[in-house]
C-alpha positions in Angstrom: -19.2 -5.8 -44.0 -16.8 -3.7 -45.8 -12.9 -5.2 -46.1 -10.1 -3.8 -47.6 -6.6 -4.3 -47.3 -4.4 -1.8 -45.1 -1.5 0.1 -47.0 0.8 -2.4 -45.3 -1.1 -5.4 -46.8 -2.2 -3.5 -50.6 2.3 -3.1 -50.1 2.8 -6.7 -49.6 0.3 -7.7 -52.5 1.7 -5.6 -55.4 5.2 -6.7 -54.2 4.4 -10.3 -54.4 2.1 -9.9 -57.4 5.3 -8.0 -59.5 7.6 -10.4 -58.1 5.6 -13.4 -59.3 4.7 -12.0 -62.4 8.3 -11.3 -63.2 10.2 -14.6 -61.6 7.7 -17.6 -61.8 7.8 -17.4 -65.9 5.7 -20.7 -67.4 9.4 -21.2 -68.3 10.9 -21.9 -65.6 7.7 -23.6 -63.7 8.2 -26.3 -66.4 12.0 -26.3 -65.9 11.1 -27.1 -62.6 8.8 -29.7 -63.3 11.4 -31.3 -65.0 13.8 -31.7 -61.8 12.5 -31.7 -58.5 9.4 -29.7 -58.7 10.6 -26.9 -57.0 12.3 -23.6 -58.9 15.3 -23.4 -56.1 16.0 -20.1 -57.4 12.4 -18.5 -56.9 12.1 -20.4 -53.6 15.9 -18.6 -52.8 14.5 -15.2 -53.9 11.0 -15.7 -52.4 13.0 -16.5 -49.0 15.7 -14.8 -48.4 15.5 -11.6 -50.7 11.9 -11.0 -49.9 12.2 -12.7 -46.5 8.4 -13.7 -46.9 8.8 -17.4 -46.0 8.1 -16.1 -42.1 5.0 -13.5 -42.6 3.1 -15.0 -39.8 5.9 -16.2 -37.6 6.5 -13.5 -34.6 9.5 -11.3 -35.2 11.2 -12.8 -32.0 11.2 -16.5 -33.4 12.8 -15.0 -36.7 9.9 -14.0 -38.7 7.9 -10.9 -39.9 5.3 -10.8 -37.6 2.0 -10.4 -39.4 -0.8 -12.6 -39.9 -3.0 -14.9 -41.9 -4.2 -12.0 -44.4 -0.7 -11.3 -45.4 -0.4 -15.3 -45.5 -3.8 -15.6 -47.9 -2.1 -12.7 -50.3 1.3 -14.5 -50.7 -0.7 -17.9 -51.5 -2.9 -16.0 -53.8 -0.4 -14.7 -56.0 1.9 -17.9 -56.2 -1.3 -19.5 -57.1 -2.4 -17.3 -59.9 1.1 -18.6 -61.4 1.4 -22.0 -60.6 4.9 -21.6 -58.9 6.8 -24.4 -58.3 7.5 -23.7 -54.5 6.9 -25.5 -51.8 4.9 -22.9 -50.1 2.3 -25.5 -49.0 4.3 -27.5 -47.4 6.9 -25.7 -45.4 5.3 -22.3 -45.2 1.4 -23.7 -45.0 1.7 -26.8 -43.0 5.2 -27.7 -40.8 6.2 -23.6 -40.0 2.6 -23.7 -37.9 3.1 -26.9 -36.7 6.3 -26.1 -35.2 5.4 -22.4 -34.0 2.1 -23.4 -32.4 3.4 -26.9 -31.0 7.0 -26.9 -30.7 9.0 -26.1 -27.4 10.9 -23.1 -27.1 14.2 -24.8 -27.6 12.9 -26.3 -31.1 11.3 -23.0 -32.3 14.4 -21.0 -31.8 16.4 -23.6 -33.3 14.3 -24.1 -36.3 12.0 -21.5 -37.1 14.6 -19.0 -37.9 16.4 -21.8 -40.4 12.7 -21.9 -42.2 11.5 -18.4 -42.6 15.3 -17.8 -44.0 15.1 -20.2 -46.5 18.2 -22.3 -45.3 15.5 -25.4 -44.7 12.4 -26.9 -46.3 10.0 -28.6 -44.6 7.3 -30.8 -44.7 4.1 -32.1 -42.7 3.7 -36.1 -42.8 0.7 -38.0 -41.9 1.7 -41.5 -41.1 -0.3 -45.0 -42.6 -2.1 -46.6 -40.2 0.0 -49.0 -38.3 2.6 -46.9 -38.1 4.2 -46.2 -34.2 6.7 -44.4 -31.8 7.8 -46.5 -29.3 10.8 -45.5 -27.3 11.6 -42.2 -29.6 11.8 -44.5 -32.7 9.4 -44.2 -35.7 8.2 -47.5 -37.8 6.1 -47.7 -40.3 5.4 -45.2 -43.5 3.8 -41.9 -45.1 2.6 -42.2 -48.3 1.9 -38.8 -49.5 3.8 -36.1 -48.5 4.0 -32.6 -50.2 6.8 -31.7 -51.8 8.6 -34.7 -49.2 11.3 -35.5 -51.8 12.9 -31.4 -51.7 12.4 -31.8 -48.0 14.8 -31.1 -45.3 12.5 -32.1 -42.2 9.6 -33.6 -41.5 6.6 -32.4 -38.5 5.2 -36.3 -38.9 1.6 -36.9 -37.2 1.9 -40.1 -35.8 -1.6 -41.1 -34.0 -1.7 -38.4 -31.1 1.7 -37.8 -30.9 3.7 -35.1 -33.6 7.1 -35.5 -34.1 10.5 -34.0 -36.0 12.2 -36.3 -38.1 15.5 -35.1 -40.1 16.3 -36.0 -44.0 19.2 -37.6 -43.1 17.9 -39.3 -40.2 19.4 -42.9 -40.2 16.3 -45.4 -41.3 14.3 -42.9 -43.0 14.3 -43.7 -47.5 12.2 -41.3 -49.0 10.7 -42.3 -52.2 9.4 -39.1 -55.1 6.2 -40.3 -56.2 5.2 -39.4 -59.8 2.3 -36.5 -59.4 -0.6 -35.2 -61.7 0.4 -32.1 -60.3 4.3 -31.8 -61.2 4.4 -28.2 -59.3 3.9 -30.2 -56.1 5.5 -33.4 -56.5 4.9 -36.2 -53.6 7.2 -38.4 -52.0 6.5 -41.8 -49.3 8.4 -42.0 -46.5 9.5 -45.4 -45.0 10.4 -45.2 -41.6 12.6 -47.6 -40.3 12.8 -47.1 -36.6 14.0 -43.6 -37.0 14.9 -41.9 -33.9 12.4 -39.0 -33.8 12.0 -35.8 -31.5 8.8 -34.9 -30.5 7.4 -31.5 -30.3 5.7 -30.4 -26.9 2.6 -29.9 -27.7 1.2 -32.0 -30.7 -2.2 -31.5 -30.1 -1.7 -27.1 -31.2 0.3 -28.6 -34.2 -2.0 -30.6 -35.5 -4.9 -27.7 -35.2 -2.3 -25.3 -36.6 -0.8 -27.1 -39.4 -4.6 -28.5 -40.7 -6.0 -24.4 -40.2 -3.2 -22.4 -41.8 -2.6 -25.3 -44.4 -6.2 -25.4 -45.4 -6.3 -21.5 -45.8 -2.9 -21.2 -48.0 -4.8 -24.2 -50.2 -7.9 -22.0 -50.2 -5.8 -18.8 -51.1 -3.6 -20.8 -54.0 -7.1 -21.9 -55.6 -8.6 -18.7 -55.5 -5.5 -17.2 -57.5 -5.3 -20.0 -59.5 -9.3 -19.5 -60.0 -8.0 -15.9 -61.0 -5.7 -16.6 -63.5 -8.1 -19.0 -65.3 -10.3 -16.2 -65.4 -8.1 -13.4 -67.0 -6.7 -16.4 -69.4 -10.1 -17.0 -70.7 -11.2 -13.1 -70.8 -7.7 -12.4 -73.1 -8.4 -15.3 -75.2 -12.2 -14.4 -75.6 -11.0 -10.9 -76.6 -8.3 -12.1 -79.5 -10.0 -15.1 -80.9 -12.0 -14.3 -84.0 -14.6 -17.4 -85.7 -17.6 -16.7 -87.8 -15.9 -12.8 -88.7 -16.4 -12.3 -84.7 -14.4 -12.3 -81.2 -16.3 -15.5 -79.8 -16.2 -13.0 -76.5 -18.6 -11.2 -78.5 -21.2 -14.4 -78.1 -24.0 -14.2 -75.8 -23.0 -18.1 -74.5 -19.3 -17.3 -73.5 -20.4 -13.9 -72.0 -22.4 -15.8 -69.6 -19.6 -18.4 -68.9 -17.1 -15.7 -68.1 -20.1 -14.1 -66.2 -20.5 -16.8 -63.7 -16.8 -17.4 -63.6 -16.3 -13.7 -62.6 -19.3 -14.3 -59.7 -17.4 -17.8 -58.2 -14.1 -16.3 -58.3 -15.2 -12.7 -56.2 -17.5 -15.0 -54.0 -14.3 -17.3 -53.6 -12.4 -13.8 -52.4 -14.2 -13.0 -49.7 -14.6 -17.0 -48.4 -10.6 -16.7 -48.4 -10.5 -13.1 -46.9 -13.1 -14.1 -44.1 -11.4 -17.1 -43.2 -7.8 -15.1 -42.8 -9.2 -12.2 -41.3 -11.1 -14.5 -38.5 -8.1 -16.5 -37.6 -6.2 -13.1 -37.4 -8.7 -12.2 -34.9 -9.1 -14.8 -33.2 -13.3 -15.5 -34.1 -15.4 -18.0 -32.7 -16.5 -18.2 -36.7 -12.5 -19.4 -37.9 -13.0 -23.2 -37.7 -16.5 -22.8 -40.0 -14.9 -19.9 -42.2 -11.7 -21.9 -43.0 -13.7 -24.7 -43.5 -16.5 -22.7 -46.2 -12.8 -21.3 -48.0 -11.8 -24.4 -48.8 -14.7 -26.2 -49.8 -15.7 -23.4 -52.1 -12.3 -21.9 -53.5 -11.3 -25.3 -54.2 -14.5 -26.0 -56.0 -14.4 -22.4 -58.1 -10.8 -23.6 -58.8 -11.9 -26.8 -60.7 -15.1 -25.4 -62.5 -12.8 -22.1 -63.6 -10.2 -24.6 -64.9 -12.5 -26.7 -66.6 -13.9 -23.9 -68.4 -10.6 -22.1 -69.0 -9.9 -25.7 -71.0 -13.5 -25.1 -72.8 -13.1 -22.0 -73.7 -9.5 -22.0 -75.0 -10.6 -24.9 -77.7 -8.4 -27.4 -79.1 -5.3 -25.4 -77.4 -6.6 -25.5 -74.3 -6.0 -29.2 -74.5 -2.4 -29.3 -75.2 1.0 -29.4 -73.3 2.3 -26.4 -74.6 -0.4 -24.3 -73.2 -0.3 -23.8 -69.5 -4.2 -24.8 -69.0 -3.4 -28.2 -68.0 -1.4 -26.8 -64.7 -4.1 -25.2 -63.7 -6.6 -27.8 -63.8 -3.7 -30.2 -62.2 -3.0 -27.9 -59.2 -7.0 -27.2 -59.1 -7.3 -31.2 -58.6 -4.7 -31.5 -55.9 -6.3 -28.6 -54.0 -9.0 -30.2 -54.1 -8.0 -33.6 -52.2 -5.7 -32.2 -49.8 -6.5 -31.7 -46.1 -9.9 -33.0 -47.1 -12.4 -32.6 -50.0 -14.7 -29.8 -50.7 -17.5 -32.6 -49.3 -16.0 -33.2 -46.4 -15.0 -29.9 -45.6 -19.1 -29.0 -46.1 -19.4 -32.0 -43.9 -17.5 -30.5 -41.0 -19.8 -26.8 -41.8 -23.1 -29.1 -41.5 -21.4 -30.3 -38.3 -20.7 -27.0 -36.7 -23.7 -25.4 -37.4 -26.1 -28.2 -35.5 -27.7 -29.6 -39.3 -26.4 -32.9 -38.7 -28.0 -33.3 -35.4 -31.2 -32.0 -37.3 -31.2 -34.6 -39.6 
């Protein structure tokens, strides 16, 4: 099968790629680090300049009306740069939630608040024991996505999915200190909070855990990227033994089998998108085969970016140590490359096999 990206969607990918490239400096990523985790700025700019926080929301609830492909490319190139956004969490994860479970009232009074930028939000899976009785939440979250920069919450709570405000009276949200200091954590204590729930929690879930899992897959694979063209610049400039050591047979092949993952990674992330777009019988397995294996190319390429680079590669002041971060919280959210291969095994009939 041949894929390529229209004009429209080669557009959108050298706008985001120059935009990234030019605004989400290592500077300011570890300015942001240093606050809240998020570059307010960027996320202002990426939002309400660009107006790309609603790609795949319909342009009657407020959004741009495209789809999952032009989702994968925005993901892609915010991961090649580590931004400090929470893309993940209000873009990935609650904006589906709400479009594919909320009631009509809810979408047109939140969805156009999110894709413009004038809200975050966040997706919350509660701790066991946790309940809604009588529109009032008890009980906790412990690791929500960026929950601390967070102006809403979509919180799972056993079957049911409901909206729960910052400011909500009852609600203390706690920042949790993060490996990964691009996407900080936060815990959520709820203390009977009144909550609103959306109508249809069931097409939130399925929405929020799809199009979450893809934008992790697509963030990986551009993080994959960039640990890739690191590695090949630093190969090419540094000199031991009178020599380039990209001039070595041994790193050759590393870069080699880098280069391989990362293009096999591409078209895992491409399939996936391109089969929710289209609404395939194949998107549950494809999303499911991106994440396992752009998540896993994301840790090896880190690992060997850290290899490869030497002693520097080691220290703070070179940014190899936020890729391999954000490659090992890809790798545990919405589930693990093993259990994602798990739920492939599944689909294709080879655990009934066994």
């Amino acid at each position: 099968m041949h894929f390529a990206f229209t004009d429209e969607q080669a557009m959108i990918a050298e706008t985001a790629k120059a935009f990234f490239a030019k605004q989400a400096t290592s500077e300011r990523t570890r300015a942001a680090m240093a606050r809240t985790g998020v570059d307010d700025a960027l996320w202002q700019a990426f939002t309400a300049e660009l107006g790309l926080a609603g790609v795949a929301v319909p342009e009657a609830e407020g959004g741009v009306g495209l789809g999952m492909v032009e989702l994968a490319i925005l993901a892609e190139e915010a991961g090649r740069h580590v931004a400090a956004l929470p893309l993940l969490a209000s873009v990935g994860l609650a904006i589906p939630a709400i479009l594919a479970g909320g009631s009509a009232e809810q979408k047109a009074r939140l969805l156009p608040r999110l894709t413009a930028g004038d809200l975050v939000a966040s997706f919350a899976e509660t701790a066991p024991g946790t309940t809604w009785i009588d529109g009032a939440l008890t009980g906790a979250a412990l690791h929500v996505p960026h929950g601390a920069r967070a102006d809403l919450f979509v919180v799972a709570v056993g079957e049911n999915a409901v909206l729960v405000e910052r400011d909500a009276p009852g609600l203390t949200v706690t920042p949790l200190t993060s490996m990964d200091q691009t996407r900080p954590y936060a815990r959520l204590d709820f203390g009977a909070v009144a909550a609103e729930p959306l109508a249809d929690p069931a097409a939130a879930f399925a929405a929020a855990r799809r199009t979450g899992a893809l934008a992790i897959a697509a963030d990986a694979l551009g993080g994959a990227q960039a640990c890739l063209d690191r590695t090949v610049a630093y190969a090419q400039e540094r000199v031991q033994f009178g020599r380039a050591i990209g001039s070595f047979q041994a790193v050759k092949h590393r870069l080699a089998d880098m280069m391989v993952a990362v293009e096999q990674a591409r078209s895992a992330v491409y399939w996936a998108a391109c089969a929710i777009d289209e609404g395939s019988d194949e998107a549950a397995f494809a999303v499911h085969a991106a994440k396992a294996f752009a998540c896993d190319t994301y840790s090896d390429a880190a690992g060997e970016m850290i290899q490869l680079h030497g002693g520097i590669g080691f220290t703070w002041e070179h940014d190899a140590h936020l890729y391999f971060k954000r490659a090992r919280s890809n790798r545990g959210l919405l589930g693990t490359p093993d259990w994602h291969r798990e739920q492939i095994a599944t689909l294709a009939g080879l655990d009934d096999a066994a």
